[in-house]
N, C-alpha and C positions, 0 to 999 in steps of 0.2 A: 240683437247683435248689430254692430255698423257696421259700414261699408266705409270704404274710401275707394274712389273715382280719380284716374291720374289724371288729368283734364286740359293740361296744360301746352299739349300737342298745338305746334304751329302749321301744320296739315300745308305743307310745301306740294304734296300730290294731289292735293284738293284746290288748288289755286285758281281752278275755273270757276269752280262755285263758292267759294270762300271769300273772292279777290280781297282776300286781305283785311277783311272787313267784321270779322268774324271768326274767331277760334277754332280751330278743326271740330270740338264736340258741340259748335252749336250749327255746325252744317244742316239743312232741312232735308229729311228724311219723310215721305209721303205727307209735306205738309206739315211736321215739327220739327225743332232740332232734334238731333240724337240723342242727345244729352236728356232730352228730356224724356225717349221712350226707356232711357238706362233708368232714370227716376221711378218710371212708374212702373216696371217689373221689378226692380227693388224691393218699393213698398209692396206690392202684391205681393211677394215673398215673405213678408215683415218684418224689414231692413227701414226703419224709419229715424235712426241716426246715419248720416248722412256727412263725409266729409270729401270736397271737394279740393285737389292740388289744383290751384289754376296760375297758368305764366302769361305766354303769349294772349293779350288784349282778353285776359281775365276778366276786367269790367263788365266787358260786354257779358258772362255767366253771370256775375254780380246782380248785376240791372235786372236779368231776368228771371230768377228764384229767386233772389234777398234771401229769407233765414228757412226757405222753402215751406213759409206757413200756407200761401198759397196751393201747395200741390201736396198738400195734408203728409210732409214730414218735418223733421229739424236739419239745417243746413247749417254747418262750421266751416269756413276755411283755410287752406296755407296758400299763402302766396310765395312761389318763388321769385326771387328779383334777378336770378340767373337760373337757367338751367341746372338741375341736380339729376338726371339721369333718371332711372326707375326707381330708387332707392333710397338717394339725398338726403328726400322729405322726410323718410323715417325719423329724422332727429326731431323735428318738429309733434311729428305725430305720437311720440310716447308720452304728451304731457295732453293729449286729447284724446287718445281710448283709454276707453275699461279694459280692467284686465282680461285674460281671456284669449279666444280668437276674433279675427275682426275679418270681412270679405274685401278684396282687395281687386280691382279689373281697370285695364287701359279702356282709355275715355273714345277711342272708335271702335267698339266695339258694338255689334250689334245683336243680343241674345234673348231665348226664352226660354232658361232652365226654371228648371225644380233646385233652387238652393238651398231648400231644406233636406233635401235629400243627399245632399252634395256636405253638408254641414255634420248631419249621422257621420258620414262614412269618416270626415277628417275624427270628430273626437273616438267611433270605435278602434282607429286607430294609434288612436293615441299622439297623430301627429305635430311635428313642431310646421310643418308647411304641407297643402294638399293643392294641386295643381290639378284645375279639367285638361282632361289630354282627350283628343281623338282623332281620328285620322281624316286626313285633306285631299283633297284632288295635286297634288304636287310635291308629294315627301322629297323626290331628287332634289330640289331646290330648300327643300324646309328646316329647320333647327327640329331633331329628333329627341327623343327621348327613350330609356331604356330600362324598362320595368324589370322586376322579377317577378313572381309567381304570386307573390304574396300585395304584389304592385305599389313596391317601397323601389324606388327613381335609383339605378345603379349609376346611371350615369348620363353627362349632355352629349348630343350626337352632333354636332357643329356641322350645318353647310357646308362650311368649308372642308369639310375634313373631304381628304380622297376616298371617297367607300367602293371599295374594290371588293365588298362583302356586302351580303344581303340582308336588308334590315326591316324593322318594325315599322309599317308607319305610325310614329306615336310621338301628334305636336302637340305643345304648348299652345290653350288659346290664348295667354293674357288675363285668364282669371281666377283666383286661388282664393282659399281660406289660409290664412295667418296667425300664427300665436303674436301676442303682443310684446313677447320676448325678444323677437326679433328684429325689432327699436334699438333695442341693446350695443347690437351690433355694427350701431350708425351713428359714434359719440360724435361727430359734427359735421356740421351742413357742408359736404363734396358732394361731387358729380357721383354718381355710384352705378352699377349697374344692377338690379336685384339677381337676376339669372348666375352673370359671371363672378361679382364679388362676391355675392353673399348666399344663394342657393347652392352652387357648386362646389362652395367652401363645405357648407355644410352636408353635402353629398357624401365631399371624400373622405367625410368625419363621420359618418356611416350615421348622421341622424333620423330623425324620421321625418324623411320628405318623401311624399306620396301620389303617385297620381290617380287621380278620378275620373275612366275613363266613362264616357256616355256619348250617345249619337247624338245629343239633344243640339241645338242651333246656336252655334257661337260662332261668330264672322268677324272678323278685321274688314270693315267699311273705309279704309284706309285711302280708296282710288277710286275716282268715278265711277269706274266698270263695276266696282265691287256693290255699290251704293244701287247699281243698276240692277244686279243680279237678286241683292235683297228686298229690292221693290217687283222684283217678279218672285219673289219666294212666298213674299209676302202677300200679293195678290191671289197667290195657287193655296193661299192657310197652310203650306209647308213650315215653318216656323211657329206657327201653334202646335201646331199637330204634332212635331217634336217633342214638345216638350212631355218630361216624362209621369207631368201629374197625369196625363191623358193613358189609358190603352194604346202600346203599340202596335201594327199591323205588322208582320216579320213574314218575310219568305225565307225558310231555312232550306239549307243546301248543301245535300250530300257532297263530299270531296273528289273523290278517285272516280273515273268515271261519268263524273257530273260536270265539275269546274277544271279538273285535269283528264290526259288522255288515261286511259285502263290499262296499265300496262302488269297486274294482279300487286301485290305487295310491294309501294314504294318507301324505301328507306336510304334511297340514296339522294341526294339532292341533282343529281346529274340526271335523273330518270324522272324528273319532274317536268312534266311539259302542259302547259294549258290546252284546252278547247281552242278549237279556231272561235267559237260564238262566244266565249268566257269573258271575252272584254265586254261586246257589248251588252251580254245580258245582265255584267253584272251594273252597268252605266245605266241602262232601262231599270234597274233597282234603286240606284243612288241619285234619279232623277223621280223617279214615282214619292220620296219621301218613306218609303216602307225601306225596313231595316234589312240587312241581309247577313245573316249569319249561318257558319260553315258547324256541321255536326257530325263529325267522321269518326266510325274504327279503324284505329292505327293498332291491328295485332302483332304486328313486325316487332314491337315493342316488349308483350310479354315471350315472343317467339326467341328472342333475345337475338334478333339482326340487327339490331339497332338501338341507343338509347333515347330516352327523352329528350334530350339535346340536339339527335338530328331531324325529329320531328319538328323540332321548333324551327332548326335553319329550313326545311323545307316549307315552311310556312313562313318565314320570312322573305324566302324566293318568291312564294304565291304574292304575298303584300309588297312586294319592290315590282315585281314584272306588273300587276295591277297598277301599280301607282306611276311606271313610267306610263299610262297609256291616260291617266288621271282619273281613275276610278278604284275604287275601295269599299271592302269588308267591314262590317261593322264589329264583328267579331267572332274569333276561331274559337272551338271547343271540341277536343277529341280526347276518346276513352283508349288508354293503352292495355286494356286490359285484355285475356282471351280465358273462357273460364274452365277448356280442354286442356288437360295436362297427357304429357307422353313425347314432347320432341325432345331430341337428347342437346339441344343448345340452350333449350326456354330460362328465361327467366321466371323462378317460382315465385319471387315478390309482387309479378304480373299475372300470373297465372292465378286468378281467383276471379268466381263470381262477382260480380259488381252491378250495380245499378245504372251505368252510365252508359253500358254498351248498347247500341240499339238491336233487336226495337224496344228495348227500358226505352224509358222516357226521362232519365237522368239529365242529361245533358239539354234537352229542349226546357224541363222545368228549371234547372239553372237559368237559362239563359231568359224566360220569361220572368221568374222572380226579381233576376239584374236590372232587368229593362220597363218592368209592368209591361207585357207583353199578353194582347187578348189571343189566349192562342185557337177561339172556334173563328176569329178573323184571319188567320195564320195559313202558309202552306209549308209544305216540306216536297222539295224536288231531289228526287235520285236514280239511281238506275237499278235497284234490284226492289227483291221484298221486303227484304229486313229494313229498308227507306220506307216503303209505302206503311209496313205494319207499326213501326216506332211511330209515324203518322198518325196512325188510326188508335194507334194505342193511348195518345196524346191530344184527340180531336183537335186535329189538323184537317185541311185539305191536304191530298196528294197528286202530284203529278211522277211516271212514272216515264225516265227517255232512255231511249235505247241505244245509247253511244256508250254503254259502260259494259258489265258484265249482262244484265238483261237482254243489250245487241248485242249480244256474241251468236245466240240463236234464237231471238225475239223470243223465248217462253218467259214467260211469268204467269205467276197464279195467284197475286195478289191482289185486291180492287179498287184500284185507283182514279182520283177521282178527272182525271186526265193522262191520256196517253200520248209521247208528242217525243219526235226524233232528236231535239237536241236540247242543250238549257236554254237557248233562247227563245225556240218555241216555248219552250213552256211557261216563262216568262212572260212572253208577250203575251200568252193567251189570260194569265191571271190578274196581269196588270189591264186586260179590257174588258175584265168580269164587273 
């Protein structure tokens, strides 16, 4: 499969290091350009056609891959002689891919996915566009995005927009698989934007644009700070160790209880309130590099208080109050199911046995088949037994804290493999295991 690389970034926030001398993707990152750690996860991928948009002092790329025999691929390029936006070049580029899909990512980008994995998911879907989405230390501020269930893109969440409602954090990194149909849509060289003129067209045309969400390591190296941050990601092997050809390490974590207060069956969004420790421990997770994912029964649901729809905005409260504080979940999974029948409001289409409720192990082996997740490296934190035994049922480690239904009168009779008052104990203690 190719790749094309937008390249052509004049990197105006990079002007300390750059002075002008030098194209934003060939800024030195630990000692190379960037441009060139994009080349060689590429090919480690094997992405060995290669096509480069280069504008601003272009040459300087030129000079330094020529036809990239030296860094054992093939390199073609477009030059822009004006800016064309994200899109522009498209005209250009349908007289240089195969048909097909093609990988397509902005040139400050700094990543270590699995893009074969990423590549599966676009064609079982069958998509005309598949976007990596996941979530950032800063959704208030970020361009969202808005999944459905099946995670076909409903719609763009703009910055700008006033969100006076609770939302998903779910951004665009900058890098997508592409049908090469979508050339088509670019009959001559304008300024374009991909996102506004031509993905969101085809959103509201209800096609198949998709997003890919994964915790793997994708960053906008956009600004020194950032440039800074990925040279300590990268010294701590947080950026390999991402990536998802590897075993994940994952701390899962009960909901109700655990990351919110207990206050017995929430299904209003008003009655949702975090842990005082909820931020930081969920920060201590998103700084250790280990994933953290929420595994909760929501029976309010087959109970018939509530539908599917208000667990979701409840969970999008948890993802916006997280994310004002800059910290985030890697991913939610709850069972609506309860498999006792007899309340005279229940919904019976929820009211059945399932696999997903804990302590099944449903929802944890989802979430490790999603992620390659080693789950005898894994913990599961919650406050009752049916947390510690879905654990043990899943070989997990467990941590069991007593802020939920368990501290109501400290009994439990489960065996866990810590015991510890709140989720950031218990956090902290598994993170200096």
């Amino acid at each position: 499969m190719q790749a094309v690389i937008m390249a052509g970034g004049k990197g105006t926030r990079l002007a300390a290091l750059t002075k002008d001398e030098v194209p934003k993707p060939m800024v030195a990152v630990a000692g190379k350009p960037l441009l060139l750690w994009q080349v060689e996860r590429l090919k480690e991928n094997g992405f060995m056609e290669l096509i480069l948009v280069i504008g601003h002092l272009g040459e300087k790329i030129r000079e330094y891959f020529g036809n990239g025999e030296a860094f054992g691929v093939h390199i073609r390029y477009v030059e822009e002689k004006t800016p064309l936006g994200t899109a522009g070049s498209f005209y250009y580029l349908r007289d240089l891919l195969a048909d097909g899909p093609f990988l397509m990512l902005s040139g400050d980008l700094f990543f270590d996915i699995d893009l074969n994995r990423m590549v599966r998911f676009h064609e079982e879907h069958h998509a005309a566009a598949t976007l990596f989405v996941h979530p950032n230390g800063h959704p208030f501020d970020s361009d969202l995005l808005v999944l459905d269930e099946t995670e076909r893109i409903k719609k763009f969440d703009s910055k700008h927009n006033v969100r006076d409602y609770w939302y998903d954090n779910c951004v665009n990194a900058g890098l997508m698989v592409l049908d090469k149909s979508i050339c088509k849509r670019v009959p001559k060289p304008v300024k374009l934007s991909l996102e506004n003129d031509i993905l969101n067209g085809m959103i509201e045309a209800k096609e198949a644009v998709y997003g890919y969400r994964s915790p793997e390591y994708v960053k906008d190296v956009g600004t020194v700070d950032r440039i800074q941050q990925a040279l300590s990601d990268l010294e701590r092997g947080v950026i390999s160790e991402k990536c998802l050809k590897n075993r994940q390490k994952c701390i899962f974590l009960d909901r109700d209880g655990t990351i919110n207060r207990f206050r017995g069956l929430i299904y209003k969004e008003e009655d949702f309130e975090l842990e005082s420790c909820a931020v930081e421990a969920v920060r201590r997770i998103n700084e250790s590099g280990r994933l953290g994912i929420v595994v909760t029964n929501q029976p309010s649901v087959a109970r018939g208080l509530c539908a599917i729809s208000d667990i979701e905005t409840i969970h999008r409260k948890m993802a916006s109050l997280l994310g004002r504080e800059g910290v985030y979940l890697d991913d939610v999974l709850f069972c609506p199911h309860h498999p006792d029948k007899g309340y005279p409001e229940e919904n019976p289409a929820y009211k059945i046995p399932c696999e997903c409720r804990k302590p099944k192990t449903g929802m944890i082996q989802k979430a490790a088949e999603r992620y390659h997740i080693d789950l005898a490296e894994s913990w599961i934190i919650g406050d009752t037994t049916t947390d510690i035994q879905a654990g043990i049922n899943a070989g997990l480690k467990t941590a069991l804290v007593l802020t939920g239904e368990a501290g109501q009168d400290k009994k439990y009779d489960g065996k866990p493999d810590l015991v510890c008052r709140d989720l950031l104990e218990a956090v902290e203690k598994i993170l200096a295991m």
